[in-house]
ROBASE-712675 format. One record per residue (C-alpha): residue number from 1; residue in one letter; x, y, z. Coordinates in nm, 4 decimals, m for minus. Each point is the difference from the previous one (the first is absolute). Layout:
BEGIN
[NUM,A,[X,Y,Z]]
...
//
This chain:
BEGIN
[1,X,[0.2704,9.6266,20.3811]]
[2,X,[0.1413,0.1639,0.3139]]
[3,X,[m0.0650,0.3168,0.1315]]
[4,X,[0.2511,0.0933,0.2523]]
[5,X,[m0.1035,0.3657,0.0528]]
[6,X,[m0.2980,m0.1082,0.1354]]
[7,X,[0.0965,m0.2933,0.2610]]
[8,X,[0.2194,0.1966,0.2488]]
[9,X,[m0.1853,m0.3233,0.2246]]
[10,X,[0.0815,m0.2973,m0.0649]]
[11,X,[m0.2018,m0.2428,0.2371]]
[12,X,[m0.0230,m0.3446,0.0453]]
[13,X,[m0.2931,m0.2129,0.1806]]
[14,X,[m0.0392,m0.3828,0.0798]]
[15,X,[m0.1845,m0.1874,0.2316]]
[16,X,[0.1381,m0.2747,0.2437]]
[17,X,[0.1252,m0.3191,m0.1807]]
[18,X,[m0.0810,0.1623,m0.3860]]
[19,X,[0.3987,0.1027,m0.0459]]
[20,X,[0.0603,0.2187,0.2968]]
[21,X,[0.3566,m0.1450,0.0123]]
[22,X,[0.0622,0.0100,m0.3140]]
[23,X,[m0.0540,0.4038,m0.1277]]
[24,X,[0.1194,0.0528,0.3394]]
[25,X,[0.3632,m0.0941,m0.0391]]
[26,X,[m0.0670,0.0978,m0.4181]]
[27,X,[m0.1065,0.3717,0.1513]]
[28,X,[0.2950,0.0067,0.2840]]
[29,X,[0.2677,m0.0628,m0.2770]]
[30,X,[m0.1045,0.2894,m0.2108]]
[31,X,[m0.0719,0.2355,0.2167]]
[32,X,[0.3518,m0.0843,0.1691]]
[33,X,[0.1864,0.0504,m0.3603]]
[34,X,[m0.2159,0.2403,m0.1201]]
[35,X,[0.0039,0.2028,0.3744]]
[36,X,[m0.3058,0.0794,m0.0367]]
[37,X,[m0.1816,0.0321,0.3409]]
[38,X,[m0.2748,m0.2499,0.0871]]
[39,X,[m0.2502,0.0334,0.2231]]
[40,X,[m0.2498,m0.3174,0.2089]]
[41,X,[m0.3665,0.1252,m0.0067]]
[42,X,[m0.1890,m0.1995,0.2959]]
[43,X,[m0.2473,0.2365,0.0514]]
[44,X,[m0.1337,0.2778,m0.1746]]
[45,X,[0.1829,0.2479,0.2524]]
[46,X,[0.3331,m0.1313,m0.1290]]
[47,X,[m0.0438,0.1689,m0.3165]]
[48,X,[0.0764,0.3048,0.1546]]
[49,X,[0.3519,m0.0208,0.0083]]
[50,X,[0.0068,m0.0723,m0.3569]]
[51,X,[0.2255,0.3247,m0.1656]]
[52,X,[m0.1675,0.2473,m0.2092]]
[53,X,[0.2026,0.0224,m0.3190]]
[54,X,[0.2555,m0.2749,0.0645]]
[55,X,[m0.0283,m0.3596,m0.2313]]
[56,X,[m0.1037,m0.2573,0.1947]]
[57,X,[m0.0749,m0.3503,0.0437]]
[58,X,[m0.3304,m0.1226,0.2557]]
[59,X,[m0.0760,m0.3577,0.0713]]
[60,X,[m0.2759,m0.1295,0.1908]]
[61,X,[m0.0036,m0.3834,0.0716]]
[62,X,[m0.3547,m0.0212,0.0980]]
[63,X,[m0.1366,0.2830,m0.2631]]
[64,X,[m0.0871,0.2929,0.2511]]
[65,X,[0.0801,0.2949,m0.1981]]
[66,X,[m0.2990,0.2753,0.0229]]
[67,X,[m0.2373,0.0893,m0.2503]]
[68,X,[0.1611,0.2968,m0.0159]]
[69,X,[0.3538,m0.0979,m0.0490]]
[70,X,[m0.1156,m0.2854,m0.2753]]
[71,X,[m0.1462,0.2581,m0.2158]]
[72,X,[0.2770,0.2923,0.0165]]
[73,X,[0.0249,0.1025,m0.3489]]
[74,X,[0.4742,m0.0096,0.0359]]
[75,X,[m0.0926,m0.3651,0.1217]]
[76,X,[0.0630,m0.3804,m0.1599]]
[77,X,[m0.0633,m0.2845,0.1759]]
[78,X,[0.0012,m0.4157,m0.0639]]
[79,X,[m0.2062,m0.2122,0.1778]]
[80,X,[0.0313,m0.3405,0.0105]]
[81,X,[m0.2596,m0.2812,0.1481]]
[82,X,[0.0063,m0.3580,m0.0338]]
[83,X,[m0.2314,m0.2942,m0.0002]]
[84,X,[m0.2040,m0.0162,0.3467]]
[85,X,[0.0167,m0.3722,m0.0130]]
[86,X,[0.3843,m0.0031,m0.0023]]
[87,X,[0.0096,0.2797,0.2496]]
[88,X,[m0.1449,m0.2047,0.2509]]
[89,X,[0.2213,m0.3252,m0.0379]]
[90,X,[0.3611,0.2530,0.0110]]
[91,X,[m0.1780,0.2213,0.2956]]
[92,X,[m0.0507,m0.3484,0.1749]]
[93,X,[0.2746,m0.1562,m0.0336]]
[94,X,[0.2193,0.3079,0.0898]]
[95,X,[m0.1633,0.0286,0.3063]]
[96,X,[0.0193,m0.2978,0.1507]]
[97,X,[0.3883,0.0512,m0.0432]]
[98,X,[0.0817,0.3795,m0.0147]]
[99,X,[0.3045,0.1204,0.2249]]
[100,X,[m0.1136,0.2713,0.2424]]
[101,X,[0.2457,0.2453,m0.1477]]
[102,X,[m0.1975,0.0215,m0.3057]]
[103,X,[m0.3347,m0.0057,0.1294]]
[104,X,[m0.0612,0.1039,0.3416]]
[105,X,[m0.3338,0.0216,m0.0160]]
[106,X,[m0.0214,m0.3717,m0.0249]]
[107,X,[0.1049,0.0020,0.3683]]
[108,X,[m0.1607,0.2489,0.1855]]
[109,X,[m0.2975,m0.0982,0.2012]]
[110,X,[m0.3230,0.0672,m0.1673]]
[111,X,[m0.3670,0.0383,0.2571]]
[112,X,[m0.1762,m0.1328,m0.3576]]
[113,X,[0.2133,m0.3402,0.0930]]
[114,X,[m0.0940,m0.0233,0.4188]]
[115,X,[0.3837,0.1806,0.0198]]
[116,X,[0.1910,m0.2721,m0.2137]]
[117,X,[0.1521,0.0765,m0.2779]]
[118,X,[m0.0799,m0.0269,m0.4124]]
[119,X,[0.2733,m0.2253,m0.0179]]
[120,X,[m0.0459,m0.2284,0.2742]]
[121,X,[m0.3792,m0.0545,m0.1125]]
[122,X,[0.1270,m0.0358,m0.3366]]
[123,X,[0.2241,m0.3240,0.0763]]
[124,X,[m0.2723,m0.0904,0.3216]]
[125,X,[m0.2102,m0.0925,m0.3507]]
[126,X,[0.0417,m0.3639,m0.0105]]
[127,X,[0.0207,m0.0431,m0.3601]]
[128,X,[0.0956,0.1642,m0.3667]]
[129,X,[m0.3892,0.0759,m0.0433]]
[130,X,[m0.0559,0.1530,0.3495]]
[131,X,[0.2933,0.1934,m0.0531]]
[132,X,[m0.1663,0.1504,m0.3333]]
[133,X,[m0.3289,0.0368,0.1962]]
[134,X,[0.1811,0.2005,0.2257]]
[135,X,[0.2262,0.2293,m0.2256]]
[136,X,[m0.3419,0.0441,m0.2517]]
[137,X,[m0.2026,0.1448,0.2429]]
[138,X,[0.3153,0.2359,0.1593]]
[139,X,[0.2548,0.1632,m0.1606]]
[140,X,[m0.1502,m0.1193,m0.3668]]
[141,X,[m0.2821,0.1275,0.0512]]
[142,X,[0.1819,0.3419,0.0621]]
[143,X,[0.2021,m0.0076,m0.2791]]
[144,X,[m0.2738,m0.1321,m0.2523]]
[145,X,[m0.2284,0.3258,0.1160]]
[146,X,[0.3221,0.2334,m0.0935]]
[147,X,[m0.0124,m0.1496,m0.3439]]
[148,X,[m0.3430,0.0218,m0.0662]]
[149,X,[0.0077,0.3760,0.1449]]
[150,X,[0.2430,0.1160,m0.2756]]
[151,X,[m0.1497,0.2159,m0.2448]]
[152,X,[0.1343,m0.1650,m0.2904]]
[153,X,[m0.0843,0.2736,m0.2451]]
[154,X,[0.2394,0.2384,0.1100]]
[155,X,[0.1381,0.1347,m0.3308]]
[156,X,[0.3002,0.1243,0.1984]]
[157,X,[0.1114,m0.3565,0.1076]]
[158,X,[0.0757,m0.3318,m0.2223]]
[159,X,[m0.1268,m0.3170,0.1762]]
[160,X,[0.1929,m0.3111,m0.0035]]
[161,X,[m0.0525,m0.3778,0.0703]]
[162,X,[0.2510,m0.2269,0.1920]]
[163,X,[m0.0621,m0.2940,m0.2666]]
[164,X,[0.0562,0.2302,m0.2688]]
[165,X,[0.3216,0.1582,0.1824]]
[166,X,[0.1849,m0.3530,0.0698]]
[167,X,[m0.0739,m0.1232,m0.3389]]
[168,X,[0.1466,0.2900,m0.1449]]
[169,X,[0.3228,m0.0997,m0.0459]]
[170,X,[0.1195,0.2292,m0.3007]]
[171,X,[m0.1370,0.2283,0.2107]]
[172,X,[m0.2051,0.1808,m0.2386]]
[173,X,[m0.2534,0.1448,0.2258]]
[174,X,[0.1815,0.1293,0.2676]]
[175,X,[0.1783,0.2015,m0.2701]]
[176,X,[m0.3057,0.1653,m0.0839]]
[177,X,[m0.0696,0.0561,0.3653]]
[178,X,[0.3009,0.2003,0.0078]]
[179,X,[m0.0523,0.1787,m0.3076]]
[180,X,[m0.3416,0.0985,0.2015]]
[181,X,[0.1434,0.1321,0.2241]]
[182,X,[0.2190,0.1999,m0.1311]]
[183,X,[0.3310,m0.1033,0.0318]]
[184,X,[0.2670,0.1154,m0.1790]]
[185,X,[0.2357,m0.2016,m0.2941]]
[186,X,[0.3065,0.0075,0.2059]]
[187,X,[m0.2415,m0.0335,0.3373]]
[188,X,[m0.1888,m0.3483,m0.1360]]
[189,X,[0.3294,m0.1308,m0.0558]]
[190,X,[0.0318,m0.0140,0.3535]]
[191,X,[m0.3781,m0.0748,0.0646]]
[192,X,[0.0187,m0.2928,m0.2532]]
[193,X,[0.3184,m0.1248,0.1960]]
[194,X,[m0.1158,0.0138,0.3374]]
[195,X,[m0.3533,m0.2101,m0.1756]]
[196,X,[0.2326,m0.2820,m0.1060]]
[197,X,[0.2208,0.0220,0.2954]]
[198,X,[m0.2744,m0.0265,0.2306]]
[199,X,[m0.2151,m0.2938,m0.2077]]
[200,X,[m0.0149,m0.3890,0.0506]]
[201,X,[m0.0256,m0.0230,m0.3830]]
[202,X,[0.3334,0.2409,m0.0023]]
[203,X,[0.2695,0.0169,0.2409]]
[204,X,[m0.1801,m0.1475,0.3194]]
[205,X,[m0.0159,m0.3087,m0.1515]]
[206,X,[0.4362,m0.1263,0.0482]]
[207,X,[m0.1048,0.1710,0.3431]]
[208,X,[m0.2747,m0.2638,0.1037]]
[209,X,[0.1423,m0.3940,0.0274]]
[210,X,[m0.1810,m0.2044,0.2294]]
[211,X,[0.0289,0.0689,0.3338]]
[212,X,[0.0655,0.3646,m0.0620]]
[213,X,[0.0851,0.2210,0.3153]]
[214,X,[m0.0348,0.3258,m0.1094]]
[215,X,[m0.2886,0.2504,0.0493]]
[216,X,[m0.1809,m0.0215,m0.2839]]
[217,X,[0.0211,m0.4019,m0.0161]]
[218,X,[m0.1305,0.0342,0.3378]]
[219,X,[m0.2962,0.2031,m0.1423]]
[220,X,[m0.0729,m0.1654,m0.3394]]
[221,X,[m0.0223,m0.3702,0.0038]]
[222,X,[m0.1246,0.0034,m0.3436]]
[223,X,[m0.1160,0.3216,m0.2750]]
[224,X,[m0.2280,m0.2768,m0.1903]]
[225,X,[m0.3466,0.0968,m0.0500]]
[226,X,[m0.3119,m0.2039,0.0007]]
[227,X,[0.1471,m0.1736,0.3053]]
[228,X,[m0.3841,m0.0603,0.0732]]
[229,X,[m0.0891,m0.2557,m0.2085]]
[230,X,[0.2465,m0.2003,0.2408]]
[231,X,[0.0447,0.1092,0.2761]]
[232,X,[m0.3572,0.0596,0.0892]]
[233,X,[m0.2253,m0.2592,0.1170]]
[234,X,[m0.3243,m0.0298,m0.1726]]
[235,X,[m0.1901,0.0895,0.2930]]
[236,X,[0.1567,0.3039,0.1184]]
[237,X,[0.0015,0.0983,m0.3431]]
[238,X,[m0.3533,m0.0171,m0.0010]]
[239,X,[m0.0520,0.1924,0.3367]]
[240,X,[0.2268,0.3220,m0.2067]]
[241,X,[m0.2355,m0.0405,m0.2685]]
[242,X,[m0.3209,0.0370,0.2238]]
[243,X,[0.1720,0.2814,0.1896]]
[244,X,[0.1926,0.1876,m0.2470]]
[245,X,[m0.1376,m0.1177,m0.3547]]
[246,X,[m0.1008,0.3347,m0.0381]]
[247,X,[0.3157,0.2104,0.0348]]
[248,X,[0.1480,m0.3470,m0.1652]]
[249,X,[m0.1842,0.1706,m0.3349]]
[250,X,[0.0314,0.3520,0.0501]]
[251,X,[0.3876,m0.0394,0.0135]]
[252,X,[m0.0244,m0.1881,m0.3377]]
[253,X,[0.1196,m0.3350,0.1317]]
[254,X,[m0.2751,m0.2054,m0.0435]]
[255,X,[m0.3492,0.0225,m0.1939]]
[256,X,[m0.1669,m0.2594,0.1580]]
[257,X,[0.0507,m0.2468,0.2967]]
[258,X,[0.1235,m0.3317,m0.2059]]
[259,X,[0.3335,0.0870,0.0608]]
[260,X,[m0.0744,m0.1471,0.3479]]
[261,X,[0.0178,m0.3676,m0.1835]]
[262,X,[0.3697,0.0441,m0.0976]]
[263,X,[0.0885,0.0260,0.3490]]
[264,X,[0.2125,m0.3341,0.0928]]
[265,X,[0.1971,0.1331,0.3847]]
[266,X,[0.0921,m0.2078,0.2440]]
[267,X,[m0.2859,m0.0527,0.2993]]
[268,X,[0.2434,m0.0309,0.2755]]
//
């Protein structure tokens, strides 16, 4: 049931490598047909251009809305997350390849690094293991705090999970995203359009042949999940599980550590 008198904000959070991408071209389309304005919240200070009574669409790739602006009464919000485990094999592999136009950060010179760069030390790692080493203890471990620093009882947002997303194909639960937040019949036509237009399980996929050149090939070299169970090697598997175990559980993607003995990657 949607309510769209009361979701005048319509916001949209992900973390890095959980489907940033993904709602980000799905939320650029519909704002675009729909005109409505959308706004990039960084840091809480960039909420205050947000209008006062105009609708309005927020997105936050890494999650940083306020406490304030998550619990605003006009306010719905999805946020999606994704399993840690897979997080760290896209994040690493993306790194060691990612054009400098779409993340400069990757090339600036860091004091943490002696002046070099994250990427350089990324692909100075001399092997697929090293390189997960590296990327776990970096920019994972960033992105795994941001996920386990969501309130997820926020009665105002609906959570979402990557695995659950890409199997989704009828597309059944991002319909009832929409409906939560409170788009209208003739407005989740569009949303519903820009879903399919914007998925590998919809459009995307004529879009992504071998050897694809565009952007988002570029960006996604595969939506699978449980990529872990081969692609990471049984003993950096178990050096996540001693180090993040923990938040491993509290996410709700493990209940124990024996999912360490599925793990079959490569060890070079």
């Amino acid at each position: 049931m949607h309510t769209p008198h009361n979701s005048r904000l319509v916001a949209v959070g992900t973390h890095h490598k959980t489907g940033t991408i993904w709602l980000k071209r799905v939320f650029m389309e519909v704002t675009r047909t729909l005109d409505f304005p959308r706004f990039q919240i960084r840091k809480p200070r960039g909420e205050k251009k947000i209008p006062p009574s105009e609708r309005s669409v927020l997105v936050s790739w890494h999650s940083t809305f306020s406490e304030e602006l998550k619990s605003r009464s006009d306010l719905r919000g999805i946020h999606m997350i994704r399993d840690p485990r897979d997080v760290l094999i896209s994040g690493a592999r993306y790194h060691l390849n990612a054009p400098q136009w779409r993340e400069a950060w990757l090339y600036k010179p860091n004091k943490k690094f002696d002046g070099k760069t994250y990427h350089a030390c990324l692909n100075e790692c001399k092997d697929w293991p090293s390189q997960l080493l590296f990327e776990m203890n970096h920019m994972h471990l960033e992105t795994l705090n941001q996920m386990t620093d969501w309130d997820y009882n926020l009665p105002n947002w609906r959570e979402l999970r990557y695995e659950e997303m890409i199997n989704d194909t009828d597309m059944a639960i991002f319909s009832d995203a929409a409906d939560f937040l409170g788009f209208k019949k003739e407005e989740k036509e569009v949303v519903m359009a820009a879903y399919w237009n914007n998925s590998l399980f919809g459009a995307l996929s004529k879009d992504m042949p071998s050897g694809s050149k565009n952007s988002v090939g570029r960006h996604i070299k595969s939506g699978a999940p449980n990529q872990w169970k081969s692609k990471l090697p049984r003993a950096v598997a178990e050096t996540y599980a001693e180090l993040f175990g923990k938040q491993l559980k509290t996410l709700g993607y493990a209940e124990d550590d024996r999912w360490v003995d599925e793990c079959t990657g490569p060890t070079n």
